[in-house]
C-alpha positions as CSV (number, residue, x, y, z in Angstrom):
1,X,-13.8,-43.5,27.1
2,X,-14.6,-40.1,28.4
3,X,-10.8,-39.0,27.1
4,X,-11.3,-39.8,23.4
5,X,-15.0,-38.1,23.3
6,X,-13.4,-35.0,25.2
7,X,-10.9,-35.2,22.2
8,X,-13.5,-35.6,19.0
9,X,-15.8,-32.4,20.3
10,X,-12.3,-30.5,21.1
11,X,-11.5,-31.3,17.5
12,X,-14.8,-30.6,15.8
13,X,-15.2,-27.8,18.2
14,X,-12.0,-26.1,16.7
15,X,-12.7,-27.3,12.6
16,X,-15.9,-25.3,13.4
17,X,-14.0,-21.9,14.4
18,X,-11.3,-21.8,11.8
19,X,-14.0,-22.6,9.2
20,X,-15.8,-19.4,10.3
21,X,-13.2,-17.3,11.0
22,X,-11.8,-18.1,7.7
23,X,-14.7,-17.9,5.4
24,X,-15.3,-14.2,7.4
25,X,-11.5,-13.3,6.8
26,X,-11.3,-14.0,3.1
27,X,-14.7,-11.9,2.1
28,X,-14.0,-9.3,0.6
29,X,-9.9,-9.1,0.4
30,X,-8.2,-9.3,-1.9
31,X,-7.4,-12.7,-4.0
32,X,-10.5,-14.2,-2.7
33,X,-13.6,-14.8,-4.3
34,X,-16.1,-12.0,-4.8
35,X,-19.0,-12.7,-2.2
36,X,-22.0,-12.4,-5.0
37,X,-25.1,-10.4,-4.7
38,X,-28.0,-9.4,-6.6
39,X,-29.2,-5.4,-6.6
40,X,-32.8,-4.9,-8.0
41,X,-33.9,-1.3,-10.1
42,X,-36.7,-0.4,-11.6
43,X,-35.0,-1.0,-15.0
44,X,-32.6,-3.6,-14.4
45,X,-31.5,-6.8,-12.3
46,X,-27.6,-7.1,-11.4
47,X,-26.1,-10.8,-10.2
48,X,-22.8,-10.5,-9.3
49,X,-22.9,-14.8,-10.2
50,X,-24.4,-13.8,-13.4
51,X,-21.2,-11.5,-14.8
52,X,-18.4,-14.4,-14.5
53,X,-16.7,-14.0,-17.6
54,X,-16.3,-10.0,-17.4
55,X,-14.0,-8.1,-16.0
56,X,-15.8,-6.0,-12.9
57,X,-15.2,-2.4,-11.2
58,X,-17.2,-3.3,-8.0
59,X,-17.1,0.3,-6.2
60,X,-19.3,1.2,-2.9
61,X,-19.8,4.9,-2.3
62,X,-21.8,7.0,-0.4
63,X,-21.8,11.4,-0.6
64,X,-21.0,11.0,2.7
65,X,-17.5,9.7,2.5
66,X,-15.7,12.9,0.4
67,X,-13.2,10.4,-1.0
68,X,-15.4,7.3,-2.2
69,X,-17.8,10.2,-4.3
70,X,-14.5,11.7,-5.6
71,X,-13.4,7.9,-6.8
72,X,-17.4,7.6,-8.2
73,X,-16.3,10.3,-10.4
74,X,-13.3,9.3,-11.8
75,X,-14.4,5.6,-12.4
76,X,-17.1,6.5,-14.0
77,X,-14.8,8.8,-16.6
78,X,-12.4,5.8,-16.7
79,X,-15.2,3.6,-18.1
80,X,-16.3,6.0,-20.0
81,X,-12.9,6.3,-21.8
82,X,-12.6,2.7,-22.0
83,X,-15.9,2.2,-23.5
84,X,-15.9,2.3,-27.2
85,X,-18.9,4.3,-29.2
86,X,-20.4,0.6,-29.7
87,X,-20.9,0.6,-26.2
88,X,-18.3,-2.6,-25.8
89,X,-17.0,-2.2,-22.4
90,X,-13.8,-3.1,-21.5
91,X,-15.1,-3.8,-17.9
92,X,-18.2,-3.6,-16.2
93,X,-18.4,-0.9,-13.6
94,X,-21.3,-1.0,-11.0
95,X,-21.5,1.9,-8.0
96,X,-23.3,0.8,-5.0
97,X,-24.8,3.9,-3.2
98,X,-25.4,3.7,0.4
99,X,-26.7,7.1,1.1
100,X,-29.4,7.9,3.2
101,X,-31.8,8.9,0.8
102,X,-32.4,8.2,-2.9
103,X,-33.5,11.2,-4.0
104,X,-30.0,12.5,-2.5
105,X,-28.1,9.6,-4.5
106,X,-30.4,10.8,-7.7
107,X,-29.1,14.2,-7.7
108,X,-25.2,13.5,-6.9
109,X,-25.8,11.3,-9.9
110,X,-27.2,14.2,-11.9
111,X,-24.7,16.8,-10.3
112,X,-21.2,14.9,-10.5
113,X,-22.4,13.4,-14.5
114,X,-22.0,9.7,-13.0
115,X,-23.4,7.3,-15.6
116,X,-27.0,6.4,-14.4
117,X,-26.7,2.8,-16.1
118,X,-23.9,1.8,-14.0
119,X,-25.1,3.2,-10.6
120,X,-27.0,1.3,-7.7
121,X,-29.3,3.0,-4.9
122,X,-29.4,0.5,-1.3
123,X,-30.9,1.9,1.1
124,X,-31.3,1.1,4.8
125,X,-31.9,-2.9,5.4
126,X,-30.5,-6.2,5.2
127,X,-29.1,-6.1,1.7
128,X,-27.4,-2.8,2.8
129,X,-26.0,-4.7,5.9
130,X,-25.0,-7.5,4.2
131,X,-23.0,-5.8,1.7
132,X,-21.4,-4.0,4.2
133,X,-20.2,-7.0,6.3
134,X,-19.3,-9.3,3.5
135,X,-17.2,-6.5,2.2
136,X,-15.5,-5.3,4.8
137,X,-16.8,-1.5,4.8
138,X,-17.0,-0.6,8.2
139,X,-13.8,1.3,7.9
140,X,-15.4,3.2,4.7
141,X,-16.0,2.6,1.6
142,X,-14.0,0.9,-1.2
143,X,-13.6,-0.4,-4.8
144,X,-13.0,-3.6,-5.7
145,X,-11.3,-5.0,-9.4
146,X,-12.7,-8.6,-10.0
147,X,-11.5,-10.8,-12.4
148,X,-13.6,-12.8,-15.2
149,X,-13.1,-15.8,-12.6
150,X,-14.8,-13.8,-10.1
151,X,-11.3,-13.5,-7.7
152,X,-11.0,-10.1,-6.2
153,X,-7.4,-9.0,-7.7
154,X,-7.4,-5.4,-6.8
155,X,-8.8,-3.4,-3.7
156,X,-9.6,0.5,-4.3
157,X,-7.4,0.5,-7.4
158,X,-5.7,3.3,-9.5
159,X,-6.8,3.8,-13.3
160,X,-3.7,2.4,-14.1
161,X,-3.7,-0.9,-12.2
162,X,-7.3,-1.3,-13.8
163,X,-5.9,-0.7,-17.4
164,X,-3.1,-2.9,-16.8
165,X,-5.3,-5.8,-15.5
166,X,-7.6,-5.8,-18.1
């Protein structure tokens, strides 16, 4: 009796782990869902859940890391040029800023020319933390190309690989 027990918790015990360790290995790579999110601004709500249907530049950057401020830049000229003068987007681009202060992340905004509508402050906290873990930044930051089905089809990509996919 005591072998067959030993043998259901073993097995549950082990359903449990790959489960976890799955669901943690998947976040955030590519061909995996999106993990979704909501970012609050004075002006405007953004639900990652809420934008299926759309294709998505999800980029993270911070003035910090040299090379995700430089890639802030040039997305934001990519959407830019694929934007028409209608204002029909040919994909959503929104720039998560995890720098240490907001008025810093105001005036890199206003120095570099980013597009303010398209740019999100977090600051210190869970929802900062959260981000971080769910997308896998704690080797830097990175950019993220999710399709309409809300599948992660492109990590840090190039302008072209963005124009091809959309």
């Amino acid at each position: 009796m005591k072998k067959p027990m030993f043998i259901i918790v073993l097995f549950a015990a082990l359903i449990a782990l790959f489960t976890a360790a799955t669901d943690r290995a998947v976040d955030g790579a590519k061909g995996s869902k999106a993990p979704v999110f909501k970012i609050e601004r004075a002006d405007s709500l953004v639900q990652l859940d809420n934008l299926k249907g759309e294709w998505i530049l999800l980029q993270f950057w911070s003035s910090a890391d040299a090379s995700s401020r430089i890639a802030a830049k040039e997305y934001s000229r990519l959407h830019s040029a694929t934007t028409d003068s209608a204002g029909n987007e040919q994909f959503r681009h929104l720039a998560v800023n995890f720098d240490r202060s907001s008025s810093l992340f105001r005036e890199i905004v206003r120095r570099d020319g980013l597009n303010a509508k398209s740019q999100f402050y977090v600051g210190d906290g869970q929802m900062r933390s959260s981000l971080a873990r769910n997308y896998h930044l704690e080797a830097g930051m990175k950019a993220f190309l999710i399709n309409p089905d809300g599948q992660i089809v492109a990590v840090n990509p190039s302008a072209r690989t963005i124009r091809e996919a959309i």
